[in-house]
C-alpha positions as CSV (number, residue, x, y, z in Angstrom):
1,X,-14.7,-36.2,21.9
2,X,-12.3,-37.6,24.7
3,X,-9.6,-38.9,21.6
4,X,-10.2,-35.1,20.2
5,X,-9.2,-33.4,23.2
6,X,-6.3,-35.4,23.7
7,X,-4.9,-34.5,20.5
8,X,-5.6,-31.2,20.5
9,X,-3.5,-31.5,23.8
10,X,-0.9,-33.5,22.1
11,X,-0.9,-30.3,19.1
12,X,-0.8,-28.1,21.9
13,X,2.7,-29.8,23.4
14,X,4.2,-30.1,20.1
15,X,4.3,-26.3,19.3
16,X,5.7,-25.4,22.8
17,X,8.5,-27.6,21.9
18,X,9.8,-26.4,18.9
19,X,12.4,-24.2,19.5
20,X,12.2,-20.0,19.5
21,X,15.5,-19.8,17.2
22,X,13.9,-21.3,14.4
23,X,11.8,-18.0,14.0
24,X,14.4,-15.6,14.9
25,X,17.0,-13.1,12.9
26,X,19.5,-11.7,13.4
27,X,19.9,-8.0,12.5
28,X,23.1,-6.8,10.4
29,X,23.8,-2.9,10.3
30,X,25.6,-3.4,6.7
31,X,24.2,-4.7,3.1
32,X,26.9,-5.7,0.5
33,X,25.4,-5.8,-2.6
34,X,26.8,-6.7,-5.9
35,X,26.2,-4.0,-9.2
36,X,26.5,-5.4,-12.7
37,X,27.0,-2.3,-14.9
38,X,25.8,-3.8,-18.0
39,X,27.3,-1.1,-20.4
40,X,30.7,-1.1,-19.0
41,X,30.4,-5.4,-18.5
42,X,31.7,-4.9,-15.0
43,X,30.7,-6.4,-11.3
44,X,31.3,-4.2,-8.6
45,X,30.6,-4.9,-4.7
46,X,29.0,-1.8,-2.7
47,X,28.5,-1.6,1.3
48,X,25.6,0.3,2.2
49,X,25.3,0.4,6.3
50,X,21.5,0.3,7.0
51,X,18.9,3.4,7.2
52,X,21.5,5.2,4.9
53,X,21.6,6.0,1.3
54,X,24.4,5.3,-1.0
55,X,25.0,6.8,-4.6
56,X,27.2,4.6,-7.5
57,X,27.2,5.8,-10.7
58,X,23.4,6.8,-12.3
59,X,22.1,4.9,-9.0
60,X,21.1,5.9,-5.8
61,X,20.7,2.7,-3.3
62,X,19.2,2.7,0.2
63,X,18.6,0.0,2.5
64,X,15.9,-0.2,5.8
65,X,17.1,-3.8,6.7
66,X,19.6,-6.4,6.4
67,X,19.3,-9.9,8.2
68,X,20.4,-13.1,8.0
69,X,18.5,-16.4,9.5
70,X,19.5,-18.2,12.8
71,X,23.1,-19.6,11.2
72,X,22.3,-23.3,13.3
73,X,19.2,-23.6,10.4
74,X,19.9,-22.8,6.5
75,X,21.7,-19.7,6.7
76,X,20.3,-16.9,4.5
77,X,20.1,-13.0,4.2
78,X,17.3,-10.9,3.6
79,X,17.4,-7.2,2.9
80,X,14.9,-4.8,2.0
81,X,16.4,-2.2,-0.4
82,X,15.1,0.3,-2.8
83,X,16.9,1.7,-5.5
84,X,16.2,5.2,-7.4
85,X,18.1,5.7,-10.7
86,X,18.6,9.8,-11.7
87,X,17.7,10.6,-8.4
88,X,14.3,10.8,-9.5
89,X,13.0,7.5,-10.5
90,X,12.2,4.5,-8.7
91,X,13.1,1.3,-10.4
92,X,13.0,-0.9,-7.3
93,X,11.4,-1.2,-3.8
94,X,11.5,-4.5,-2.0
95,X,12.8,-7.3,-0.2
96,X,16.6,-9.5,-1.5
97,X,16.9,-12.7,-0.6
98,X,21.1,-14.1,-1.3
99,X,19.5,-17.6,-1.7
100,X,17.5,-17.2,-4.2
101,X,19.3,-14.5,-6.4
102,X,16.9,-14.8,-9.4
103,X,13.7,-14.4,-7.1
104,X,13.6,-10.4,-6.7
105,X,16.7,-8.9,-7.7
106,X,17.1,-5.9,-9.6
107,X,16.9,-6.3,-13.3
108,X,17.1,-2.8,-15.4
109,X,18.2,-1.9,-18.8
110,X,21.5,-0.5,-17.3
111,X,22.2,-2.5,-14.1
112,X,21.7,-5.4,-12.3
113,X,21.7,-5.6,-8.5
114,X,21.5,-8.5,-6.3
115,X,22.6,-9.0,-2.4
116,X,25.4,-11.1,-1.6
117,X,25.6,-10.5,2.1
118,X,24.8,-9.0,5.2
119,X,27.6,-7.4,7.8
């Protein structure tokens, strides 16, 4: 019982050490996302600043976040986005992570979207 306390103590020590930035973001107030217009065979980069909706071509994208990880660990960027195409339908609704591009990015008939950054 005395070896389990001390442990548990030990445990207890070890997670007040590790440092608060390895948990923290930092928010962005712009996306940049990349569009792949398949019929046309061209790549085109779009800004959309965050909380605001931005219209290209058949596509209506909006974005309610955009941040990157603390850049002193693995830098990445996260952003959730949903995408309406017609202005009618919803083709996508969730979370882009610019690491792992083939993860959750959009993948339609027409387009492709992915995110590239965060500004």
């Amino acid at each position: 019982m005395k070896c389990f306390k001390r442990i548990l103590i030990a445990v207890f020590v070890c997670m007040l050490a590790v440092p608060q930035s390895a948990y923290s973001y930092i928010d962005h107030s712009v996306a940049v996302l990349r569009v792949l217009n398949k019929a046309a065979g061209k790549a085109q980069t779009v800004r959309v600043p965050v909380g605001y909706e931005v219209d290209f071509e058949k596509l209506t994208i909006s974005v309610r976040s955009c941040k990157q990880t603390d850049p002193f660990n693995a830098e990445n960027y996260f952003a959730f986005v949903e995408i309406t195409e017609n202005a009618k339908d919803q083709i996508f609704g969730g979370w882009m992570n610019r690491n792992e591009p083939g993860d959750n990015p959009l993948q339609n008939p027409d387009y492709d979207v992915w995110l590239v950054n965060c500004e």
